[in-house]
matplotlib code that plots the C-alpha trace (Angstrom):
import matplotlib.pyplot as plt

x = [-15.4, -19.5, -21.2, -24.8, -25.3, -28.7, -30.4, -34.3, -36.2, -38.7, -36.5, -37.4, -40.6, -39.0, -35.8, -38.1, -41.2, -40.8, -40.8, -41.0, -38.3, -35.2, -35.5, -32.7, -32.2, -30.2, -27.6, -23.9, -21.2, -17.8, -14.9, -11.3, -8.0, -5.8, -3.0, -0.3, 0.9, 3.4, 4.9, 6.5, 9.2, 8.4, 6.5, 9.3, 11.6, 9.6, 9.9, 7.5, 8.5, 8.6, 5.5, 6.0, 5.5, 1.8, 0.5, -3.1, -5.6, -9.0, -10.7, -13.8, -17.2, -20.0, -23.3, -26.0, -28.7, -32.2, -34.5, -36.9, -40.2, -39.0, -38.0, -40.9, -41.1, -42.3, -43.0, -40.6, -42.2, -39.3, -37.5, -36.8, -36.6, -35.3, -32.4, -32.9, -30.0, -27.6, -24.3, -20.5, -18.1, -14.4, -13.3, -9.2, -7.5, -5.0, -4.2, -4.4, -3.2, -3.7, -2.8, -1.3, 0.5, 4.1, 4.9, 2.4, 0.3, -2.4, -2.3, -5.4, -9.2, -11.4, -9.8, -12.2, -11.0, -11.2, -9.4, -9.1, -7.8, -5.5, -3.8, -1.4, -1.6, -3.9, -3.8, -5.7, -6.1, -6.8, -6.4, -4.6, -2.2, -1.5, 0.0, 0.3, 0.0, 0.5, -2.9, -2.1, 0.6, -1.2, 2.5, 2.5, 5.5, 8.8, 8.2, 4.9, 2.5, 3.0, 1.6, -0.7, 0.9, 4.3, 3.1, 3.3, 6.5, 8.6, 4.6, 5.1, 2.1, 0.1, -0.7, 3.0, 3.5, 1.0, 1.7, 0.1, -3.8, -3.8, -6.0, -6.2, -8.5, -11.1, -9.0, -10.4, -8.5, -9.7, -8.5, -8.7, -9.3, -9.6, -6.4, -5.1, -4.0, -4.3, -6.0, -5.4, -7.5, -7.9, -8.5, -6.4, -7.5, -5.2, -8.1, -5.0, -4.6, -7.8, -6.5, -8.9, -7.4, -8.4, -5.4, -5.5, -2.5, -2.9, 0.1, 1.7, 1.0, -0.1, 2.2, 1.4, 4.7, 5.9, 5.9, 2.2, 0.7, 0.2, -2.7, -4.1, -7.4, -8.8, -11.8, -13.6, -14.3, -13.2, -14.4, -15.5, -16.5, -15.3, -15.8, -14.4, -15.3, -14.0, -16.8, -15.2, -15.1, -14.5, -13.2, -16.3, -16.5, -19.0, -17.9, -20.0, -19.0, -20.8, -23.5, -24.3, -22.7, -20.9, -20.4, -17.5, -16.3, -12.2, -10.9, -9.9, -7.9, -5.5, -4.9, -3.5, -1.1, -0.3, -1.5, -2.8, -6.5, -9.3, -12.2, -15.7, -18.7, -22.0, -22.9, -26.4, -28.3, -28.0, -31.9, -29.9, -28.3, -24.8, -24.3, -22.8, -20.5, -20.9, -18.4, -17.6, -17.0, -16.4, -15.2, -17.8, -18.1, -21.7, -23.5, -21.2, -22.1, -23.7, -23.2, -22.2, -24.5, -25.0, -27.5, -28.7, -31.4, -34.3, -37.4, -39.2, -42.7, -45.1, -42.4, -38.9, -36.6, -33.5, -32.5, -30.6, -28.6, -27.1, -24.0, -23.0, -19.1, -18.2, -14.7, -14.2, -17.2, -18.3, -21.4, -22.7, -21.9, -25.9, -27.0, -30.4, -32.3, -34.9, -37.1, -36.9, -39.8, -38.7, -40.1, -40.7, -38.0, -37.0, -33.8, -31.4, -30.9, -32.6, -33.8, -30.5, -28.0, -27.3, -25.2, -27.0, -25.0, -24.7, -21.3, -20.2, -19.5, -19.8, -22.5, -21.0, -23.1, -21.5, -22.1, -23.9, -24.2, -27.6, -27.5, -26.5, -25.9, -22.2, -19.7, -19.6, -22.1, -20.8, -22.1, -21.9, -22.3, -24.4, -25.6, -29.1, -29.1, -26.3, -26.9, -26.6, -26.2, -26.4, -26.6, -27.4, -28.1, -32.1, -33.6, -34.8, -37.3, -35.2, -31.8, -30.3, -30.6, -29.2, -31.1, -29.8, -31.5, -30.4, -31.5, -31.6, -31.4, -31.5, -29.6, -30.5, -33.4, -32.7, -35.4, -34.0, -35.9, -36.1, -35.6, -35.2, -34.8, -34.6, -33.8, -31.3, -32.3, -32.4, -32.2, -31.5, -27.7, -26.9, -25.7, -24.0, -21.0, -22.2, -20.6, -22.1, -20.9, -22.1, -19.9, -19.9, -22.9, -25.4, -24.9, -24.5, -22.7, -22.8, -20.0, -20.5, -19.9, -22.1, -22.3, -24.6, -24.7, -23.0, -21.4, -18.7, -18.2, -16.9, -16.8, -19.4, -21.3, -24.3, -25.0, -27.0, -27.0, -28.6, -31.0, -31.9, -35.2, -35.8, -35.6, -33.5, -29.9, -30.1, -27.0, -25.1, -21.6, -18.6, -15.2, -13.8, -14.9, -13.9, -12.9, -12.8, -15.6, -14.5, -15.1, -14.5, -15.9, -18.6, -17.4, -16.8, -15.5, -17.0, -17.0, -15.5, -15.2, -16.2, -15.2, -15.1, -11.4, -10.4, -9.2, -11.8, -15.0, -15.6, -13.9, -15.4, -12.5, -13.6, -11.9, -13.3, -12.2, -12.5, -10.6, -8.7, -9.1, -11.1, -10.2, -11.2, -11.1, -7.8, -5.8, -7.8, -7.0, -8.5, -8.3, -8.6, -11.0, -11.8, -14.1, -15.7, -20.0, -21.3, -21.2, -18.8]
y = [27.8, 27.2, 29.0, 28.3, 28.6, 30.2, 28.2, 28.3, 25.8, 26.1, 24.2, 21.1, 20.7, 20.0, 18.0, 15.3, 15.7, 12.4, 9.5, 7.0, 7.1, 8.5, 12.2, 13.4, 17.2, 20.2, 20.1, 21.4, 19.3, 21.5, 19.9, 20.6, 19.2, 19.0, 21.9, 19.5, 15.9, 13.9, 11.1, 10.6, 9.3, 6.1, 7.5, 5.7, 8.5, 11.2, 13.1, 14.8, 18.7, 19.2, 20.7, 23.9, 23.7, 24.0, 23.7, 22.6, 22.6, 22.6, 21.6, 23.7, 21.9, 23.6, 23.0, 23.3, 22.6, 22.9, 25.4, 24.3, 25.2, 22.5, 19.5, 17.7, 15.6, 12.2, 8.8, 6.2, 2.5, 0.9, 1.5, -1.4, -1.4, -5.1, -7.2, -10.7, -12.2, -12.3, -13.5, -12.8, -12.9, -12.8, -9.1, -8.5, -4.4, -2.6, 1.0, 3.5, 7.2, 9.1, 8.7, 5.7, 5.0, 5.5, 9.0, 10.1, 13.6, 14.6, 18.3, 18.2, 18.0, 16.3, 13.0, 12.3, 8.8, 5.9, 3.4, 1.1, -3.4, -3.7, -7.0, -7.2, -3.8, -1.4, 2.4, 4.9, 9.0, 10.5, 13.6, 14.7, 11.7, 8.8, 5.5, 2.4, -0.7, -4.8, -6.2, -9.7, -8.0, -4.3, -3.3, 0.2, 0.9, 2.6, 6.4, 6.4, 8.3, 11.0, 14.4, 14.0, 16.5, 14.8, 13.0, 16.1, 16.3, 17.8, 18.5, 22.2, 24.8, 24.2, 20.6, 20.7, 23.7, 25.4, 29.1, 30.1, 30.5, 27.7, 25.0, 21.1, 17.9, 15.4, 12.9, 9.9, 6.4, 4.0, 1.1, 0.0, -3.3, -4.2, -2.4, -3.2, 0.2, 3.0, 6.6, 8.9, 12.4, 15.5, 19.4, 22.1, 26.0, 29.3, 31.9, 35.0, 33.6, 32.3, 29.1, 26.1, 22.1, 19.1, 16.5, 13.3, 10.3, 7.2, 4.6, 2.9, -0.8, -2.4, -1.2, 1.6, 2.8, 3.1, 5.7, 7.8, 9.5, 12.6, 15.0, 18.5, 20.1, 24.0, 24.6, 28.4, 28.0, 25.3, 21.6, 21.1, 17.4, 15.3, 11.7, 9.8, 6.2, 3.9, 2.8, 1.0, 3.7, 6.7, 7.2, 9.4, 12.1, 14.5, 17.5, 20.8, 24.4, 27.4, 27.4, 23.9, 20.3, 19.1, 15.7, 15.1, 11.8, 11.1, 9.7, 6.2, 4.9, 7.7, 8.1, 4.6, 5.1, 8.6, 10.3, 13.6, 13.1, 15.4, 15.6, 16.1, 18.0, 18.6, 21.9, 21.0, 23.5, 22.4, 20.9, 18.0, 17.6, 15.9, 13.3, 10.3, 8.8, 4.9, 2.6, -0.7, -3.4, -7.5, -9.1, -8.9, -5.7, -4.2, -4.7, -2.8, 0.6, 1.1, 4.6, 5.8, 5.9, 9.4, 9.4, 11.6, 11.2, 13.6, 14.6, 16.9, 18.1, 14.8, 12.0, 11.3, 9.7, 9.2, 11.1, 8.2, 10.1, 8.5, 9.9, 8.9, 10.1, 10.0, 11.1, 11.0, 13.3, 15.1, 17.0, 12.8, 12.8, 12.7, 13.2, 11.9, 11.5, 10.0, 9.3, 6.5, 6.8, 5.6, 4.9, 8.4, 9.8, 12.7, 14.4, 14.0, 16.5, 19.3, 20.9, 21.2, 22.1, 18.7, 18.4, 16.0, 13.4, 13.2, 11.8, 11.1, 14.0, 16.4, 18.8, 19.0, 17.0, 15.4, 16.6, 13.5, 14.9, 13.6, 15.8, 13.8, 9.9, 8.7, 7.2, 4.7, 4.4, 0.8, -1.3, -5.3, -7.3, -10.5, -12.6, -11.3, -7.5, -5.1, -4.0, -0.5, -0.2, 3.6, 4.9, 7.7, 8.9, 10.0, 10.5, 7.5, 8.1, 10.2, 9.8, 8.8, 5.7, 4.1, 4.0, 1.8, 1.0, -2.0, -0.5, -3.6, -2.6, -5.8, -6.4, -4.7, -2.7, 1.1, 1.0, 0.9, -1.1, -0.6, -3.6, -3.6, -0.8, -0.3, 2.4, 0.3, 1.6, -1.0, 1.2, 4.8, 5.1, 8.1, 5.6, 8.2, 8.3, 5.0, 3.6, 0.4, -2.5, -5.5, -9.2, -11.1, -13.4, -10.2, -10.2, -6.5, -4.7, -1.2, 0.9, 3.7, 5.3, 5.0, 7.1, 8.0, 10.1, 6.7, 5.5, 7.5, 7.8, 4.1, 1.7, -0.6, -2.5, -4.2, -7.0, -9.1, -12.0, -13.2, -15.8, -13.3, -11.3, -8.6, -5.1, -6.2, -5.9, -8.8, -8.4, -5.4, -5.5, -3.2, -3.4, -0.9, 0.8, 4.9, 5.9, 9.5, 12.4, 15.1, 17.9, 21.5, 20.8, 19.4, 18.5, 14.6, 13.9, 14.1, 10.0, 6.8, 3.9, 0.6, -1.9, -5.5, -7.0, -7.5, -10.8, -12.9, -10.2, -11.3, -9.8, -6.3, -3.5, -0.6, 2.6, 5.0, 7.5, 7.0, 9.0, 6.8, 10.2, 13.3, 15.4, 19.1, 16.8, 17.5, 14.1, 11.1, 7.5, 5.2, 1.9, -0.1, -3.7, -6.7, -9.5, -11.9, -12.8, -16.2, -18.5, -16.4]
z = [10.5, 9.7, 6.9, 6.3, 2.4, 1.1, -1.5, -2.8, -2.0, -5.1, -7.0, -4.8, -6.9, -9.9, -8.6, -7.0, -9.3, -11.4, -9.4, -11.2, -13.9, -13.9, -15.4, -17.1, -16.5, -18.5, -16.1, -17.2, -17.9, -16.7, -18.5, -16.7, -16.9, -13.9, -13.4, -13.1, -12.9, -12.0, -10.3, -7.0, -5.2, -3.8, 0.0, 1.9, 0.6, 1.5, 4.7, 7.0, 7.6, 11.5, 12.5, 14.7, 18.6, 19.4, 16.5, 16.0, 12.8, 13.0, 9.6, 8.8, 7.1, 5.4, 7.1, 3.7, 6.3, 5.4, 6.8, 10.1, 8.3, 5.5, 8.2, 9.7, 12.4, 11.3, 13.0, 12.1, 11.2, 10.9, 14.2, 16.7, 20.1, 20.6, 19.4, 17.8, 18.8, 21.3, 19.9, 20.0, 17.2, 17.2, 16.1, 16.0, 16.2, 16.5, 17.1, 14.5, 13.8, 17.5, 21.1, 22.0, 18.7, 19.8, 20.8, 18.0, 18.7, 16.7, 15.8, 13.2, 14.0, 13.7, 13.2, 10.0, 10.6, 7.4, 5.7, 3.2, 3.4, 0.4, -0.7, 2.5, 3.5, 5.6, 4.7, 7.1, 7.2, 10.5, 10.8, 7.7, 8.2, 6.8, 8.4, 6.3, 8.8, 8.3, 7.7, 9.7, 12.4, 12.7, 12.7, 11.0, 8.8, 9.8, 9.4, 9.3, 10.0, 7.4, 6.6, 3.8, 2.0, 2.6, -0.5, -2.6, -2.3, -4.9, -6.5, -6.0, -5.0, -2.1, -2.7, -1.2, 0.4, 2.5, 3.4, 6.7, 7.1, 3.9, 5.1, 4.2, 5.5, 4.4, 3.2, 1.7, 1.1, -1.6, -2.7, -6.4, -6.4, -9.9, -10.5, -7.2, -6.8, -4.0, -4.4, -2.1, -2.2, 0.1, -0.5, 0.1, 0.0, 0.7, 1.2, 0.4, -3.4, -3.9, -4.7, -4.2, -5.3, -5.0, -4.5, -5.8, -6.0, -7.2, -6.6, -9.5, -8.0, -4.9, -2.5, -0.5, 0.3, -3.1, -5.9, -7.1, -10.3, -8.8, -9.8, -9.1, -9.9, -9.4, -8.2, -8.1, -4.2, -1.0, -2.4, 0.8, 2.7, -0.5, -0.9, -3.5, -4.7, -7.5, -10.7, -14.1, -15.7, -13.5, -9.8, -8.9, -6.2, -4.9, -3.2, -1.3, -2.8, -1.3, -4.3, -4.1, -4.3, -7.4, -8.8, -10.6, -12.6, -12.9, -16.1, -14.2, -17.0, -17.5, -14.1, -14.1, -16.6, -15.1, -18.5, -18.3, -16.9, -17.3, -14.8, -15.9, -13.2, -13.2, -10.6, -8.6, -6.2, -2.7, -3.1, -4.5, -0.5, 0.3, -2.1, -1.7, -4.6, -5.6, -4.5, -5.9, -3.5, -4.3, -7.5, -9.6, -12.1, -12.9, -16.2, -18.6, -19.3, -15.8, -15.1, -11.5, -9.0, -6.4, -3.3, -0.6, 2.0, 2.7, 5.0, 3.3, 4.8, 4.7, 3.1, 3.7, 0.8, -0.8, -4.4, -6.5, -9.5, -12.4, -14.2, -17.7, -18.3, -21.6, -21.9, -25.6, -26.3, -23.0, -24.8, -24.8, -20.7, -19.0, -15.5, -14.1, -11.2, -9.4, -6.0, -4.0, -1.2, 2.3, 5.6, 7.5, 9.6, 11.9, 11.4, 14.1, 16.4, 14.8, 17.8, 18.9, 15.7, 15.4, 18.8, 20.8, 21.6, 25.4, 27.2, 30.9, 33.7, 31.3, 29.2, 26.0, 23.8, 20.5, 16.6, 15.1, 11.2, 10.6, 7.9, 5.2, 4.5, 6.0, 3.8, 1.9, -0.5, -0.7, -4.1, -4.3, -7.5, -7.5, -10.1, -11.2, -9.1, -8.1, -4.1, -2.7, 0.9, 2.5, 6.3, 7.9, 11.4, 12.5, 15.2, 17.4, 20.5, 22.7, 21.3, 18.0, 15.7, 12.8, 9.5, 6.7, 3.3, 1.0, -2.1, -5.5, -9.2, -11.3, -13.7, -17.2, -15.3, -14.1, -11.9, -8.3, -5.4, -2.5, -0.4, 2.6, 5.6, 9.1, 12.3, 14.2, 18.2, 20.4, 23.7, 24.7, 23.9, 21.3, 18.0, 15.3, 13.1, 10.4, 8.3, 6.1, 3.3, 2.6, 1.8, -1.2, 0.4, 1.2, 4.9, 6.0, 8.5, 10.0, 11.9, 14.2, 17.5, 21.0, 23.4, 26.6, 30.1, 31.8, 28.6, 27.3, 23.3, 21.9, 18.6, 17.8, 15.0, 14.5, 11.8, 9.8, 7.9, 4.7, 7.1, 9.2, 8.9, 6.3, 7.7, 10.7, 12.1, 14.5, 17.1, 18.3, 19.3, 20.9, 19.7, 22.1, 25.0, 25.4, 28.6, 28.5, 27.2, 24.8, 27.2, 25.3, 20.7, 20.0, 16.5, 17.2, 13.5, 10.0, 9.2, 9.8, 7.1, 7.0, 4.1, 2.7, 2.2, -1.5, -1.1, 0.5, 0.1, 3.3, 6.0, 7.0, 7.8, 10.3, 11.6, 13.9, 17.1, 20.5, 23.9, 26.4, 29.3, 29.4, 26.3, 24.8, 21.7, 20.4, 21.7, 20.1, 19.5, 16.6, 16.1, 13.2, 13.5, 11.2, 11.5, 9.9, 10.3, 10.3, 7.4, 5.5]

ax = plt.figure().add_subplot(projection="3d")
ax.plot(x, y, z, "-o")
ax.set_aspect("equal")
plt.show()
């Protein structure tokens, strides 16, 4: 299902007129508590209900695309055609959620593939399942995976229970590592009753397979394409309703004692674009009182750049809870695929070209703590020559300062292969890497990442490298998947985790496998 949602465009002008300070706006807080909560039997305990025979799930996204007259075509300064190194390092994975796990099937699409390290364990959705899998063995657990809404459970409503035609996806996992908890979040909508929720467990301790504080929230329409990420005083989340996106702020701290836990929004028109929520990677905390951070990347007319929001939650007193925004000017780009409804990725013996969502920035907004300056690192797919390219900003904001800056960029497109599907994050000592999927007329769709390190030049990801090769082209969709996920582990803030699809045959799209990869980059 697609829906194209009308917005005006006027309001553009005064969204993005103040570029130089944050500009606080009228915006309205919407207070809500959730419906219900509770906690869970430990997950072990729980049981999948059998699926019927043939089933199959495809989970619809919202396109809030802009109109052509409003997207230029731009030349791109920052885009390199050459690699600076050429180096292998050693990269480790196992299988994840799909074809060739066992005698697992998928019966959901797209895959919407990501994950999340945790102390011993690795926890990934794909396609609105869960599997919880050894970190050092890549042994996934006995009776996994699950149904997401396995873990509702004994919930009640539709959290639980789905009648026919009811509808559930984007899952996102996150890990707490401050609380060294797990979150767990997806929607689930029943068009018949009108009933909208967003789903949200978060485990009583560090073990995946144990028991959760189980929430549910309403929402007037589908929270469509959430993402969720976890700030110290809030797990923020953006999500896309038909009149525009929403960003909402989770009362962390009760949700860790399993209290009752109010969630606070502000409604923006879609002129604010798909926002991306902060997400707190590493040891160190930001400056207290640093509100959470929300970003989105634009090309409008003569200058392309990104919209940095700040949200304020005060859940004592939400008339005190603010909401700003900003510009943050950025090297020109073209939007990906927009001659060709953003399906342009081409593939092996076949003519179905691949969605690449250059739309929006990809999750994570990923956010690393350093001494003097916190560190935003944010992807998103453009257009590069006569394919597709990786643009990634590292944007600096130091410490007692709210003026972000911008400091280093770059379109990652070192030939003509179709590079889509990013994910970014950054290690404890600054070096950066970025996640995504490759694909070609003689290369068919596979995992790769390119890198830098702190050394290396500015503006540059200096060595590109596969992790697995496909060997089959997605023959009948041209959805490929919404996002994959690529983080630092909580341990060492060191080793990068990343998850993404790939087919082992020719597919229509439905039989996928994933796999799940860590490594390490040099000096770390």
């Amino acid at each position: 299902m697609r829906k194209l949602c009308p917005f005006f465009f006027l309001i553009l002008i005064s969204v993005f007129a103040n570029a130089s300070t944050f500009s606080s706006k009228s915006f309205h807080s919407i207070v809500k508590q959730e419906i219900k909560h509770d906690i869970s039997l430990p997950f072990d305990m729980l049981h999948d209900r059998p699926l019927r025979r043939g089933f199959f799930e495809i989970i619809p996204l919202f396109h809030p695309l802009l109109t052509k007259s409003l997207i230029q075509s731009q030349i791109d300064t920052t885009l390199r055609n050459s690699l600076i190194k050429k180096m292998m390092i050693p990269v480790n994975f196992f299988q994840g959620i799909g074809l060739g796990l066992g005698s697992f099937i998928p019966s959901h699409f797209p895959p919407d593939t990501n994950g999340r390290p945790g102390i011993s364990q690795y926890v990934q959705w794909s396609g609105s399942y869960i599997g919880i899998f050894n970190k050092t063995t890549g042994q996934i657990a006995t009776g996994y995976p699950k149904l997401a809404t396995t873990l509702f459970t004994g919930f009640g409503g539709i959290c639980e229970n789905r009648p026919n035609g009811a509808n559930m996806g984007d899952g996102i996992i996150l890990y707490d590592r401050f609380a060294n908890r797990w979150v767990i979040t997806y929607f689930v909508f029943d068009p018949p009753s009108n009933t909208n929720l967003q789903c949200v467990a978060v485990s009583v301790n560090s073990n995946a397979q144990g028991s959760y504080y189980r929430y549910a929230y309403s929402f007037n329409s589908i929270p469509d394409y959430t993402k969720i990420g976890m700030w110290p005083d809030a797990y923020y989340m953006t999500t896309n309703l038909p009149n525009g996106p929403q960003v909402c702020a989770f009362d962390r701290k009760s949700m860790l004692q399993g209290l009752a836990a109010s969630m606070q929004c502000f409604q923006l028109d879609y002129s604010a674009g798909v926002l991306l929520p902060v997400d707190l990677d590493g040891s160190r905390l930001p400056p207290s009182g640093t509100p959470g951070y929300f970003m989105s990347a634009f090309n409008f007319s003569s200058s392309s750049r990104l919209a940095l929001f700040r949200f304020h939650v005060d859940f004592t007193n939400p008339n005190n809870s603010t909401l700003s925004d900003r510009n943050i000017f950025v090297a020109n780009f073209t939007n990906a695929c927009q001659d060709t409804g953003d399906n342009c990725a081409t593939q092996p013996n076949t003519t179905v070209t691949l969605e690449v969502l250059g739309d929006r920035l990809m999750h994570r907004l990923a956010y690393q703590q350093f001494q003097d300056y916190g560190a935003l690192v944010a992807t998103h797919t453009i257009q590069a020559n006569n394919s597709t390219g990786i643009r990634w900003y590292e944007i600096r904001i130091p410490n007692g300062s709210t003026v972000p800056i911008l400091y280093q960029q770059n379109t990652f497109s070192p030939d003509d292969k179709y590079r889509f599907m990013g994910s970014i994050a950054m290690d404890y000592l600054g070096n950066i890497a970025v996640g995504y999927s490759i694909s070609s007329s003689t290369m068919y769709p596979s995992i790769a990442f390119a890198a830098r390190t702190v050394t290396d030049p500015l503006n540059t990801l200096s060595f590109e490298q596969t992790i697995l090769t496909g060997t089959g082209s997605q023959t009948a969709l041209q959805r490929w998947g919404d996002y994959t996920s690529m983080a630092t582990d909580p341990i060492d803030n060191c080793t990068f985790w990343y998850t993404n699809q790939y087919l082992t045959a020719q597919s229509s799209g439905a039989f996928y496998s994933t796999a799940i990869a860590n490594f390490k980059l040099p000096g770390c």
